[in-house]
C-alpha positions in Angstrom: 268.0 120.4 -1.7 266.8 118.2 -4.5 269.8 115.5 -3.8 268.3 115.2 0.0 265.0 114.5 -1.5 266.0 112.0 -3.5 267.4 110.2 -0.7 264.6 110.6 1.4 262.1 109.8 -1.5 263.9 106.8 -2.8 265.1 105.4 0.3 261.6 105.3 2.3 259.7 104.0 -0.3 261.5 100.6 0.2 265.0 101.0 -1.1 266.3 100.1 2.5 265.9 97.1 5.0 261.9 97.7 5.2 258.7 95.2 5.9 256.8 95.4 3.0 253.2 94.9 3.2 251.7 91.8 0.7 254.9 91.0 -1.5 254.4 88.5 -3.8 256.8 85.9 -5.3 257.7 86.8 -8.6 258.1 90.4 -10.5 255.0 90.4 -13.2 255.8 92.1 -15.9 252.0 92.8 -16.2 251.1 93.8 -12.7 252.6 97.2 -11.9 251.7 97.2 -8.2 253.3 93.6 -8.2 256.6 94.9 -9.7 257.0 97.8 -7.6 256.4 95.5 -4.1 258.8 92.4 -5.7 261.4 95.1 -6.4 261.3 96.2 -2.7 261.5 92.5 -1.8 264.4 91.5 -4.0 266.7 94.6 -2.9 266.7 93.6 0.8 269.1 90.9 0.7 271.2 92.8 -1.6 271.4 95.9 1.0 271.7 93.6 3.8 275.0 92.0 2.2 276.0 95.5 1.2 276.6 96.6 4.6 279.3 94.1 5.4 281.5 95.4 2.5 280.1 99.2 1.6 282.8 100.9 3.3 285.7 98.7 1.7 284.2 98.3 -1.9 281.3 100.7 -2.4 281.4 100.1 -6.4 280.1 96.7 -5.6 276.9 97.7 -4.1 276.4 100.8 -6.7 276.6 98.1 -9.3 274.4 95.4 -7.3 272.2 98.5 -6.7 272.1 99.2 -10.6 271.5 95.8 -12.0 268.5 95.7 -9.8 266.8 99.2 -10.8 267.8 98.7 -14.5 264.9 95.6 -14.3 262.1 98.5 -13.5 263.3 102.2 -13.9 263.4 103.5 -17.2 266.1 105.7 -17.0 266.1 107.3 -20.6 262.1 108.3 -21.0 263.7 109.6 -17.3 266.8 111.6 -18.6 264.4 112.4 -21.9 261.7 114.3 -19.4 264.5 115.9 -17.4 266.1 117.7 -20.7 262.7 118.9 -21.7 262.6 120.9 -24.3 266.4 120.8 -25.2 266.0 117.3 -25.9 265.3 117.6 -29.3 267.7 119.9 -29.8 271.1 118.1 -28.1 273.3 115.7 -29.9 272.6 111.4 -29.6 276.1 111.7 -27.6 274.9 114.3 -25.6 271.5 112.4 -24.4 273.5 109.1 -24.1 275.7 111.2 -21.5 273.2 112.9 -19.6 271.5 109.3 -19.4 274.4 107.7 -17.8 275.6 110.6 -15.4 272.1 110.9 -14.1 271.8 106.8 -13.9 275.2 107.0 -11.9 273.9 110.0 -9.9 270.8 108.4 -8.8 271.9 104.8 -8.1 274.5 106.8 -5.5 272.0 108.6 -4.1 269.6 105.5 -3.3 272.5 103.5 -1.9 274.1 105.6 0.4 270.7 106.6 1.9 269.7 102.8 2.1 273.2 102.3 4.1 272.7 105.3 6.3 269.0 104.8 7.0 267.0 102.0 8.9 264.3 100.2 9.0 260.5 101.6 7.6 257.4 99.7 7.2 256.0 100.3 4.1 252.0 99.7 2.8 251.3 99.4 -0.6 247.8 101.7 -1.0 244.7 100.7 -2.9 244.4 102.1 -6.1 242.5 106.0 -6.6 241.2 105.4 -10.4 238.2 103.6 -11.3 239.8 101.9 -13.8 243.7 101.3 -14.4 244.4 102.4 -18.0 245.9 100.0 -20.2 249.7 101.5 -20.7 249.9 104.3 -18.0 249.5 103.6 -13.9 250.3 105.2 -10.5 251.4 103.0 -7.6 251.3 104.6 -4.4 253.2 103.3 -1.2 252.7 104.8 2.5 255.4 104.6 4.7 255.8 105.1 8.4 258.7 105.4 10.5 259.1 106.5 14.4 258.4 110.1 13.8 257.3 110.3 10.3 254.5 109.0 7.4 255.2 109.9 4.0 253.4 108.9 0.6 255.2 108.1 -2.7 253.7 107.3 -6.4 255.2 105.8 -9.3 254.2 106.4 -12.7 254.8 103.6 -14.9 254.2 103.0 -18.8 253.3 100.1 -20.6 255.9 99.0 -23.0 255.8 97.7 -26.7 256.6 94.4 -24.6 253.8 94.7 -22.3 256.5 95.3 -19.3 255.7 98.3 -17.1 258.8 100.3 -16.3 258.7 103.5 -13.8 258.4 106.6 -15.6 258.5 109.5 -12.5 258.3 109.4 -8.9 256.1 112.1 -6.7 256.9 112.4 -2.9 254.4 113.9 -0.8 252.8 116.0 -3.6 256.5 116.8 -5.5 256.8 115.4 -8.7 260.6 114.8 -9.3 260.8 114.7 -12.6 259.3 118.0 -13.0 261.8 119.6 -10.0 264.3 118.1 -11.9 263.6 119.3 -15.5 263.1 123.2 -13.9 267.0 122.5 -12.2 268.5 121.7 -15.9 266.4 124.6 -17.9 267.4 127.1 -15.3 271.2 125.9 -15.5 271.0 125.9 -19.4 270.0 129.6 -18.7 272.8 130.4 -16.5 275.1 128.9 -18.7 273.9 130.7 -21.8 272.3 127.5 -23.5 275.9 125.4 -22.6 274.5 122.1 -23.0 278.2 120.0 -21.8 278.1 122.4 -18.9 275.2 121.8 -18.0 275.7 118.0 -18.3 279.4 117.4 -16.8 277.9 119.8 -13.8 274.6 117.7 -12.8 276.4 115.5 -10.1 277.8 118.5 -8.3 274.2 120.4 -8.8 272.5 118.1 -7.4 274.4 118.0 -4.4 274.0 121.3 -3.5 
């Protein structure tokens, strides 16, 4: 259930060949809505190239794919949110694992969704707060397709080098991070606190 979310959530929110509403030039480090729309922008061409080749060499596009999300998505305060409260508890090797089998998992997902959907036009919407807080913010983006309109936020946080990097996504009112982190405390459960099990087992749970 969670894995077709993810490639509904991540795909129509721009990770496909989409018309993006006011993209500017250049990422900004300092301008989250900027750096959400230029990352949309900058994966078209790269998804556009990837279907001439996915079928033949699809570690080319997952690595394309990767290079490109590693600029915005910060996949360990990710991983770190998803462990929860075993976090603290699990080895350095351990979190290093999780991190890269959930990176691998989710660059996947978002590629083969942007090869098997089409196009989307997506808007990004004016901001809700009064006032942006200095190191936290929430982008939201509406999309519409032929039969469908669907609205997803990113949470980004202000690093100690003033970059904003995504933090969480929510799609149409479910947070993922959350979703996710209930998936791994409830396997932990099942497999009696098995911390590897749980790990070496999140690509084929996530599938299901």
């Amino acid at each position: 259930m969670l894995n077709k979310l993810l490639v509904v959530l991540l795909i129509v929110t721009g990770f496909s060949l989409v018309s993006v509403t006011s993209v500017v030039a250049d990422i900004a480090p300092y301008d989250p809505r900027q750096l959400i729309n230029n990352a949309v922008a900058k994966l078209n061409p790269i998804v556009e190239e990837g279907h001439s080749y996915f079928e033949e060499d699809p570690d080319r596009l997952y690595a394309n794919v990767n290079d490109l999300l590693e600029t915005f998505f910060d996949f360990d305060a990710f991983a770190r949110g998803v462990m929860g409260n075993h976090f603290s508890s699990v080895s350095k090797a351990q979190k290093a694992n999780f991190t890269t089998i959930l990176q691998r998992s989710l660059v996947r997902t978002f590629t083969k969704g942007m090869i098997s959907l089409g196009a989307y036009s997506v808007n990004l919407l004016p901001p809700t707060a009064a006032k942006q807080q200095s190191t936290r913010a929430r982008v939201t983006m509406q999309v519409t397709s032929a039969d469908a309109r669907h609205e997803m936020t990113y949470s980004l946080v202000r690093n100690e080098n003033k970059s904003w990097r995504v933090r969480n996504l929510v799609f149409d009112g479910v947070n993922i991070g959350l979703s996710f982190r209930s998936q791994f405390a409830n396997q932990a459960s099942n497999s009696a606190g098995n911390i590897d099990e749980v790990i070496n087992n999140w690509e084929i749970s996530i599938d299901q």
